[in-house]
ZAKOL-852007 format. One record per residue: residue number from 1; residue in three letters; chain; x, y, z of N, C-alpha, C, O, CB in turn. Coordinates in Angstrom, 2 decimals. Glycine has a CB too. Layout:
% ZAKOL-852007
SITE    i   aa  ch       nX       nY       nZ      caX      caY      caZ       cX       cY       cZ       oX       oY       oZ      cbX      cbY      cbZ
SITE  NUM  ALA   A        X        Y        Z        X        Y        Z        X        Y        Z        X        Y        Z        X        Y        Z
...
//
This chain:
% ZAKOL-852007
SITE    i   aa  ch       nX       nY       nZ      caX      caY      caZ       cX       cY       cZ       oX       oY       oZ      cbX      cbY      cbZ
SITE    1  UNK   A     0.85    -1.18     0.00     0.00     0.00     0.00     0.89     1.24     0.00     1.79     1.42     0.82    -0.96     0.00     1.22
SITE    2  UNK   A     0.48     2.30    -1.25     1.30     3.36    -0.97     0.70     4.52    -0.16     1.48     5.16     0.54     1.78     3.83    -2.19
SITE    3  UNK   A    -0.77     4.91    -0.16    -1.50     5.68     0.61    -2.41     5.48     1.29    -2.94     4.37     1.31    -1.80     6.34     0.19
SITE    4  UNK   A    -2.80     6.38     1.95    -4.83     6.38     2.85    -4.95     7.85     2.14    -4.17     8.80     2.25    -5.15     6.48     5.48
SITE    5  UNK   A    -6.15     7.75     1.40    -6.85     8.76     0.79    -8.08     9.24     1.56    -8.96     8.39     1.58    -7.21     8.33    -0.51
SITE    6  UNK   A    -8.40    10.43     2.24    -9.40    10.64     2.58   -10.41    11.91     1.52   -10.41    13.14     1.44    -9.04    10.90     3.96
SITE    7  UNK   A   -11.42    10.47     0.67   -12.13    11.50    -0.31   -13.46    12.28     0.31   -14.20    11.78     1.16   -12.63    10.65    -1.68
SITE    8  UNK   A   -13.57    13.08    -0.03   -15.06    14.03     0.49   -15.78    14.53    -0.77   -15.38    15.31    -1.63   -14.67    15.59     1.50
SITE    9  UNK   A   -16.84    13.96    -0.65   -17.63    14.46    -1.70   -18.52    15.47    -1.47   -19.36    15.16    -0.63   -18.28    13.54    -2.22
SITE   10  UNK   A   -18.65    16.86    -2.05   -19.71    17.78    -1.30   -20.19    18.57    -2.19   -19.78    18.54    -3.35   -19.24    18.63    -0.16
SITE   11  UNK   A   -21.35    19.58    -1.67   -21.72    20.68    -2.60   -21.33    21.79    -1.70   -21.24    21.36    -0.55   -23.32    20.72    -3.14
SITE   12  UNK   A   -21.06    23.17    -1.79   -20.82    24.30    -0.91   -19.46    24.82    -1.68   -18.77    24.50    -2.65   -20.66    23.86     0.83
SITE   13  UNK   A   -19.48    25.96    -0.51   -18.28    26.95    -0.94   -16.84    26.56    -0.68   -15.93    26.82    -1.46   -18.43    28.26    -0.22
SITE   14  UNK   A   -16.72    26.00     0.36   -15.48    25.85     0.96   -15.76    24.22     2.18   -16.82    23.92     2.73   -15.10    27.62     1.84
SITE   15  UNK   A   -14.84    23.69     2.24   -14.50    22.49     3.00   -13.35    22.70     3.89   -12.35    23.25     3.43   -14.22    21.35     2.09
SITE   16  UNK   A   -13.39    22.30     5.16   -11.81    22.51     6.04   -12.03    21.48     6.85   -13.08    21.27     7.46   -11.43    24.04     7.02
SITE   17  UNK   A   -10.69    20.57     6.89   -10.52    19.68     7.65    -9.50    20.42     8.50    -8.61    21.20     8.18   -10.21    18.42     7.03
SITE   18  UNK   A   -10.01    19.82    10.06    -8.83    20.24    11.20    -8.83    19.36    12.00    -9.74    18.94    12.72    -8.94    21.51    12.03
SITE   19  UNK   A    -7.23    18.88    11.83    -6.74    18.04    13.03    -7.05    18.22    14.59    -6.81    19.40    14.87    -5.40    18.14    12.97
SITE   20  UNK   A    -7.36    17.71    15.40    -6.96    18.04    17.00    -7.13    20.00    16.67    -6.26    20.87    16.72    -4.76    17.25    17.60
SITE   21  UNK   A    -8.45    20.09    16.36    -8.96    21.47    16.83    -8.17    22.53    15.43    -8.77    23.53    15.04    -8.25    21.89    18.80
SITE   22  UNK   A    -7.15    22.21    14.95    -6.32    23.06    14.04    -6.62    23.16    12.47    -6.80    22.14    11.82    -4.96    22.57    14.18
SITE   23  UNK   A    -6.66    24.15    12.03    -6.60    23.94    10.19    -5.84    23.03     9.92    -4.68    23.26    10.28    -6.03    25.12     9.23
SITE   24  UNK   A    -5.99    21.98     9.38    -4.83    20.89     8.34    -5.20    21.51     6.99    -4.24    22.07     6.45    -5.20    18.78     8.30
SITE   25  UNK   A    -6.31    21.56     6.31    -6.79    21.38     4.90    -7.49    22.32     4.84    -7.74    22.97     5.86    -7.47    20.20     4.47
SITE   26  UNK   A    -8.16    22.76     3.27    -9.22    23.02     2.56    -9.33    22.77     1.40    -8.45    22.21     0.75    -9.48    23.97     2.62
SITE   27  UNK   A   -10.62    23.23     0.87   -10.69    22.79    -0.13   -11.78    23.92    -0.75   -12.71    24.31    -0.04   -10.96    21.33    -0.04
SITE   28  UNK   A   -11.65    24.26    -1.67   -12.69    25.88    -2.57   -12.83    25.05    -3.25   -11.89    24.38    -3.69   -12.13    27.60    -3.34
SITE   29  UNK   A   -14.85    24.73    -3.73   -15.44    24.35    -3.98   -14.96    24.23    -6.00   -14.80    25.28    -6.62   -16.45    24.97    -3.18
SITE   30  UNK   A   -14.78    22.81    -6.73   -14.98    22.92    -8.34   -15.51    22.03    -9.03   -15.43    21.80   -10.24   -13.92    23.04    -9.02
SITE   31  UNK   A   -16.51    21.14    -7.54   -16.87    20.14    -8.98   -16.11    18.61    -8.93   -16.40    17.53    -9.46   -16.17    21.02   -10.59
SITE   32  UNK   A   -15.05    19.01    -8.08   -14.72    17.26    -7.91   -14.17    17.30    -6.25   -13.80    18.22    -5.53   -13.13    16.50    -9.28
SITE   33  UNK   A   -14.28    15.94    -6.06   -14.02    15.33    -4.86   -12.94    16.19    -4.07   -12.42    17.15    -4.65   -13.59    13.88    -5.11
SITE   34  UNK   A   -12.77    16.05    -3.49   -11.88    16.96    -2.04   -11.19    15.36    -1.36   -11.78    14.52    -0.69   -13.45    18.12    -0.39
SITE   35  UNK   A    -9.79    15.39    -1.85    -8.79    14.22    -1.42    -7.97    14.90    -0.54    -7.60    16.08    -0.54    -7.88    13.51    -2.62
SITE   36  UNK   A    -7.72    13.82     0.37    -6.51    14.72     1.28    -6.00    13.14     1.78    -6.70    12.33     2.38    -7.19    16.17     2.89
SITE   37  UNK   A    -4.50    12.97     1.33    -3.24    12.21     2.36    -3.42    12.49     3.49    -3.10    13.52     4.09    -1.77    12.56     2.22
SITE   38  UNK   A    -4.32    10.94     4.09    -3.95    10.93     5.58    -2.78    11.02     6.69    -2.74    11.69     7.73    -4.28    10.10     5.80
SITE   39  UNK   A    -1.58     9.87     5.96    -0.37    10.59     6.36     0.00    11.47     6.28     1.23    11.47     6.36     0.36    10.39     6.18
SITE   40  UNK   A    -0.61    12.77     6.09     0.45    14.11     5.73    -0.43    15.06     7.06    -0.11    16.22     7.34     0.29    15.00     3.54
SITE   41  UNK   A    -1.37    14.42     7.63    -2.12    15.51     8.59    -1.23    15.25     9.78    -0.39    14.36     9.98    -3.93    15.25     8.95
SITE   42  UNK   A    -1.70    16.42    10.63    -0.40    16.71    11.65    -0.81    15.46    12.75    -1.97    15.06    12.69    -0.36    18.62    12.52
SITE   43  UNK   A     0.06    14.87    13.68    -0.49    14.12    14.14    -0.33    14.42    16.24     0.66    14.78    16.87     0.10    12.82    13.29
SITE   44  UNK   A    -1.53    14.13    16.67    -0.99    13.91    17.97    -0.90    12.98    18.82    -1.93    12.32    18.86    -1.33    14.49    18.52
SITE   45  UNK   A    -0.06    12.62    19.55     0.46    11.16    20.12    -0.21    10.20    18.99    -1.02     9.43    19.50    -0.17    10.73    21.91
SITE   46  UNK   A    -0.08    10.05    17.62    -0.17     9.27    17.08    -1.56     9.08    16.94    -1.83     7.98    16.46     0.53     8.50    17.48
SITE   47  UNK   A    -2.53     9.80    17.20    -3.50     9.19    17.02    -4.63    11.11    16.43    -4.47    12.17    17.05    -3.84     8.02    18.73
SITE   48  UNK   A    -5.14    11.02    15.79    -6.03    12.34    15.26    -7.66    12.09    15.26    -8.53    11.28    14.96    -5.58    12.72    13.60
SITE   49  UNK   A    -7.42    13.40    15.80    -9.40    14.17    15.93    -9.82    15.23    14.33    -9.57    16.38    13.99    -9.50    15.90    17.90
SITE   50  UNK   A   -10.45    14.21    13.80   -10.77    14.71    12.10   -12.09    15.42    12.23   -12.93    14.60    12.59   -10.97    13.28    10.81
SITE   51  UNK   A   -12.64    16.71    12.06   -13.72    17.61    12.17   -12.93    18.28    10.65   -11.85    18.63    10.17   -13.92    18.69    13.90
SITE   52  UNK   A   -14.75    18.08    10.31   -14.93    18.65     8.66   -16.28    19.28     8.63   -17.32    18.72     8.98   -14.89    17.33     7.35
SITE   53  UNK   A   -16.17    20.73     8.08   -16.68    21.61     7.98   -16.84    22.37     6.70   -15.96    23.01     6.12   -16.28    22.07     8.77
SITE   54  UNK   A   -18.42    22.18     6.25   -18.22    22.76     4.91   -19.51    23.70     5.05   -20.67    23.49     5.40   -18.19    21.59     3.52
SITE   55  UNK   A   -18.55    25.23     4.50   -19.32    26.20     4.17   -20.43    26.47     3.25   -20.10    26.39     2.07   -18.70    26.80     3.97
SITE   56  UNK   A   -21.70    26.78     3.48   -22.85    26.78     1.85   -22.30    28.01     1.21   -21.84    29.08     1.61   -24.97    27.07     2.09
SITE   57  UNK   A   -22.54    27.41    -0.03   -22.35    28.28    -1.08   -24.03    29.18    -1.80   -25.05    28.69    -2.29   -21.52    27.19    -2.23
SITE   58  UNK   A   -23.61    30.67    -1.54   -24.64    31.57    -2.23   -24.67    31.31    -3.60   -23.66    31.12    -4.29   -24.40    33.03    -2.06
SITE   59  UNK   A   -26.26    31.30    -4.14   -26.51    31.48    -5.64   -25.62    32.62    -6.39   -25.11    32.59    -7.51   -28.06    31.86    -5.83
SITE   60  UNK   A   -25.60    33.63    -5.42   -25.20    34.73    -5.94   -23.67    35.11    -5.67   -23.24    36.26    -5.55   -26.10    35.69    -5.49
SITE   61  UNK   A   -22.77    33.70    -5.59   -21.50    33.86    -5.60   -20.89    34.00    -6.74   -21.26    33.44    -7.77   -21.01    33.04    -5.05
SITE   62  UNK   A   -19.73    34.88    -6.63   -18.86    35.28    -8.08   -18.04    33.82    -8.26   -16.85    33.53    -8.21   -17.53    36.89    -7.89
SITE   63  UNK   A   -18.53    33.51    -8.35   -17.38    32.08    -9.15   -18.00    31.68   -10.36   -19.10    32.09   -10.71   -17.21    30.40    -8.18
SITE   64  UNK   A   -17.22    30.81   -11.05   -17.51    30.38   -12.68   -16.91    28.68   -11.80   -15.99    28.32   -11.07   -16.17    31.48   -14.53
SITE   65  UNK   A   -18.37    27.96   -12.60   -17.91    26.42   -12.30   -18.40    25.96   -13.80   -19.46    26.24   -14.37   -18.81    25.48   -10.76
SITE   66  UNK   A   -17.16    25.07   -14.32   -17.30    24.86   -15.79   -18.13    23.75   -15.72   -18.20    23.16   -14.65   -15.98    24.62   -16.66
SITE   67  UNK   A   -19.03    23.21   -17.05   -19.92    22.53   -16.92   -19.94    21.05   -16.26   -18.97    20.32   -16.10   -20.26    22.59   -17.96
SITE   68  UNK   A   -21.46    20.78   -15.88   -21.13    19.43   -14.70   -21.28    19.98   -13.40   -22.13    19.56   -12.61   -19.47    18.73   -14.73
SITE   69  UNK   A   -20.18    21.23   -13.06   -19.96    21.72   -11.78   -21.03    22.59   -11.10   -21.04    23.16   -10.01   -18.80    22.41   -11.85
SITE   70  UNK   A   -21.82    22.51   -11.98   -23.26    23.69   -11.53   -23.69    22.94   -10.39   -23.30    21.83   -10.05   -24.82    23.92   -12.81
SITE   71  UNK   A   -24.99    24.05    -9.55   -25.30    23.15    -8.73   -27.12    23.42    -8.70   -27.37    24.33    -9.49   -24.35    23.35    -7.27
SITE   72  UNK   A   -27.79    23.14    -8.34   -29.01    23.32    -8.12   -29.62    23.88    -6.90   -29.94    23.16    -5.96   -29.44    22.33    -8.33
SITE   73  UNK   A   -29.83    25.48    -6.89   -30.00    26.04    -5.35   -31.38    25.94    -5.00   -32.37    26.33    -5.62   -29.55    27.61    -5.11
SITE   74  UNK   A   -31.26    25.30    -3.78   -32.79    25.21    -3.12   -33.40    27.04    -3.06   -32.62    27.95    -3.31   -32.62    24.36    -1.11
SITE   75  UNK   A   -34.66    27.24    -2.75   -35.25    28.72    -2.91   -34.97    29.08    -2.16   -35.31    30.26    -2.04   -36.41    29.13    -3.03
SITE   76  UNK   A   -34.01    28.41    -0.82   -33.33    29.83    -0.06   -31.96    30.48    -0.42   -31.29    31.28     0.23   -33.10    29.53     1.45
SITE   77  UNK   A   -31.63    29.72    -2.07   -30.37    30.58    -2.69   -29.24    30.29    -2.03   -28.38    31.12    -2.31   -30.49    32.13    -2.63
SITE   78  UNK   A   -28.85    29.47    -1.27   -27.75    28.66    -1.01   -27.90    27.02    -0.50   -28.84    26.47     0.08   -27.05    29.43    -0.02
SITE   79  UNK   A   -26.63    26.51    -0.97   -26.69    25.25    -0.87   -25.15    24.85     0.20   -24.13    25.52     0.37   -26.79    24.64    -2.53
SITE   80  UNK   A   -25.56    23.50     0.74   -24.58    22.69     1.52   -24.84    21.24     1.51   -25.97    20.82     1.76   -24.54    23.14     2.93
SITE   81  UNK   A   -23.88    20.48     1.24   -24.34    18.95     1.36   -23.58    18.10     1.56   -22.61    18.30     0.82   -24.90    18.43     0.41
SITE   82  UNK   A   -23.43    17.08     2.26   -22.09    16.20     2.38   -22.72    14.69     1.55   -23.51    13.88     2.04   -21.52    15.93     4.39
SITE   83  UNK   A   -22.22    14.64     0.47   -22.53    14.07     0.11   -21.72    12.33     0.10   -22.23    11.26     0.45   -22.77    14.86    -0.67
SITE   84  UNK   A   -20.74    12.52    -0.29   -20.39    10.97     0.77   -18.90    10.99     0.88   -18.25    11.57     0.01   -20.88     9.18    -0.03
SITE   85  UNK   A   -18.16    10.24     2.16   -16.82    10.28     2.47   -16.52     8.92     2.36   -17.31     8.07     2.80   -16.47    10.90     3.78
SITE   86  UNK   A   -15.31     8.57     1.74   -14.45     7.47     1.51   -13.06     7.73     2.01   -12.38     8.75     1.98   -14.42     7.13     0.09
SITE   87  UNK   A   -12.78     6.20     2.59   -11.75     6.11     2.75   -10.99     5.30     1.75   -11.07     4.07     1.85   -11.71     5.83     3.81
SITE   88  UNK   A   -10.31     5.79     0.87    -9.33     5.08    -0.26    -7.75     4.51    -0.27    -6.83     5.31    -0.09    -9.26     6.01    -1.21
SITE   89  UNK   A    -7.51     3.38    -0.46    -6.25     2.92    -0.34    -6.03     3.08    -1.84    -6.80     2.97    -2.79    -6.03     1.45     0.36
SITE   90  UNK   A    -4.87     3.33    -1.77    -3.69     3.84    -3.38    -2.83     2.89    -2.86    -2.57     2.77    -1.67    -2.74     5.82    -3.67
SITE   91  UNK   A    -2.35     2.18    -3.80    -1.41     1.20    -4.20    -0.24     1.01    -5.43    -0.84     1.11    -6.51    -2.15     0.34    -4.32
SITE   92  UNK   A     0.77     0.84    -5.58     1.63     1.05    -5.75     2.38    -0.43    -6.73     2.89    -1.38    -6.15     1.97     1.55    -4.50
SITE   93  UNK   A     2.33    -0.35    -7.67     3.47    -1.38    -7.78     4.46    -1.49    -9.23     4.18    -1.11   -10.37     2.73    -2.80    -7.58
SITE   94  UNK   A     5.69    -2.13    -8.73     6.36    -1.76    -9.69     7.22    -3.14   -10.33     7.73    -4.10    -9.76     7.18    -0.58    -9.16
SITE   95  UNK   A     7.15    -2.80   -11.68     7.31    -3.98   -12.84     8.78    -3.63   -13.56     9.10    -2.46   -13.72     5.88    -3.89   -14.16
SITE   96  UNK   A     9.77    -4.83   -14.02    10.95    -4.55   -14.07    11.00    -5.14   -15.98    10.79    -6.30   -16.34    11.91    -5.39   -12.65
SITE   97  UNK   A    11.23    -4.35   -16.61    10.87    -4.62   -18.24    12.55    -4.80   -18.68    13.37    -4.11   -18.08     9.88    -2.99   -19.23
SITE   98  UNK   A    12.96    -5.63   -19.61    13.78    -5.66   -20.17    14.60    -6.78   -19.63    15.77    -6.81   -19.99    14.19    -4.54   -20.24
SITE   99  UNK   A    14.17    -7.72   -18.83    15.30    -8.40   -17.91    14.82    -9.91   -18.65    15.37   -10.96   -18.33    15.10    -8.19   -15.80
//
């Protein structure tokens, strides 16, 4: 195994993962999944407190999301949704040609 992938799937403006109370991550909203290397978050005594927080996004935000990335705003003109979290293993392997 080469990684732990933590994917987040969502609708909204912004996503932030924080370790043990702290910013580790974010993520500004485009339309695809929100990945983050579990090994790379800060760690304490070896062991982490993962809180994820995602901001709604206004109808009437200045951003451009290219097609696909649209979203459908309920009539109170902003949206938020967690739509589903995976945990992904990445794997690795390597092949020796010419021998």
């Amino acid at each position: 195994m080469r990684n732990v992938l933590l994917r987040i799937t969502y609708l909204g403006d912004v996503a932030r993962v924080y370790a043990d109370g702290k910013l580790a991550t974010d993520d500004f909203y485009k339309g695809t999944p929100f990945e983050i290397g579990l090994p790379r978050l800060p760690a304490a005594d070896g062991e982490q407190n993962l809180r994820l927080q995602i901001l709604p996004m206004r109808k009437d935000a200045p951003i451009y999301l290219s097609a696909g990335g649209g979203m459908a705003f309920p009539p109170s003109g902003q949206i938020v949704e967690l739509q589903r979290v995976e945990v992904v293993l990445e794997y690795q392997a390597v092949a020796e040609v010419g021998r």
